[in-house]
N, C-alpha and C positions, 0 to 999 in steps of 0.2 A: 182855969178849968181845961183839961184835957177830954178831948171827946173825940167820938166816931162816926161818922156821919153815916145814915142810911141812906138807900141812893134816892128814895124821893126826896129828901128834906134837900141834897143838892139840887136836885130839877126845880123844888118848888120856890127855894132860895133865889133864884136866878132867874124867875120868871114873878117874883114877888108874888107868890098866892097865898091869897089869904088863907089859903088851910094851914098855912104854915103858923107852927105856936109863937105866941110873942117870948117865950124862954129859948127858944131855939134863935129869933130872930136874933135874940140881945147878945146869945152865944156866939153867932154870927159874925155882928157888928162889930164887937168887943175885942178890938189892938189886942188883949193880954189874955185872948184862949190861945191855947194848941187845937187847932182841928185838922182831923185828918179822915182822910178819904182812901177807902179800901180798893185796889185793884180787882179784888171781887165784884167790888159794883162797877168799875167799869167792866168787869166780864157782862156783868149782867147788863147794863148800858148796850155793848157789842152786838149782845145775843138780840136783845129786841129789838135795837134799832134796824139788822139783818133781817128779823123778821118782818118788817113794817109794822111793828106795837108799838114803837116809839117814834117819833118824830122829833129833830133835832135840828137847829139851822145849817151846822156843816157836818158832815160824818165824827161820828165820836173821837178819833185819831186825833181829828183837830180839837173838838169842843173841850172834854178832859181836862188836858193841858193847859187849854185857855183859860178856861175857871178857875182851875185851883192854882194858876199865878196871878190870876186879877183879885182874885178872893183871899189869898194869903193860907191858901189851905196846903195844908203836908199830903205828899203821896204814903200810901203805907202797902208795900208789898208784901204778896201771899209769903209766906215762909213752911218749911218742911214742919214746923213747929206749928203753927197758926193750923193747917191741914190735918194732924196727927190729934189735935187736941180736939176736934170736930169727937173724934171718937168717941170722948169722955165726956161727952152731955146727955143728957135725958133726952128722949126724943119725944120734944113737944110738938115739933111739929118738921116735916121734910123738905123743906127748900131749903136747898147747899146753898144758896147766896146768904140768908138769914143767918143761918147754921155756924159759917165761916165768919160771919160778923161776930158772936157772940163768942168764938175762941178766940179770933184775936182781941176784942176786947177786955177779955176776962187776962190772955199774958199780956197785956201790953198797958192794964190799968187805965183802962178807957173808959170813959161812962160815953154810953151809944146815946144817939140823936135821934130821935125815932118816933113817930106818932101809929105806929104799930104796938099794940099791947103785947104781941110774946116773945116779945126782948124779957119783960119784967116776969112771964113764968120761967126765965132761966135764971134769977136771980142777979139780972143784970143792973147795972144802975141806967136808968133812964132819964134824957133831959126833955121833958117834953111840956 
């Protein structure tokens, strides 16, 4: 399975919360996914930890990195591509982190990871 991770399902993956779904876990766990993690959500990571809205053991620089080599997880960076295709969606709703999740999912044949329900009014596939 190839999939996209949304950036709680990372935080909540790494801190084991139980909010997290047992199909996301198994995606997780699972030697034989592709999972990858959007540079958007480390923007969005950046931006709150900046803010004091998130809290993190070392600044995101390090944390990031650290995960997605202990985790086995792929980076997936923004492309002029992934940004332009933002254009051609419905506008369900306005957060550019979500937004850029759901384009690059949709070129990159990703099904998203997400316990947010409007990934799926963009007709996205959801592992949840």
């Amino acid at each position: 399975m190839r999939a996209l991770l949304d950036t709680h399902v990372l935080l909540w993956w790494v801190v084991d919360a139980p909010r997290l779904s047992q199909r996301a876990r198994h995606l997780l766990s699972n030697p034989g996914s592709e999972v990858y993690f959007s540079a958007a959500s480390s923007w969005e990571l950046a931006i709150k930890f900046a803010l004091g809205r998130l809290t993190l053991p070392v600044p995101p620089r390090s944390f990031v990195p650290k995960i997605l080599r202990e985790q086995s997880i792929r980076p997936l960076d923004v492309t002029h591509a992934h940004a332009l295709a933002v254009a051609e969606l419905p506008p369900q709703h306005r957060d550019p982190f979500d937004r850029l999740l759901v384009a690059q999912a949709r070129l990159e044949k990703l099904a998203v990871v997400s316990g947010d329900p409007i990934f799926r009014e963009y007709g996205s596939k959801v592992i949840w």
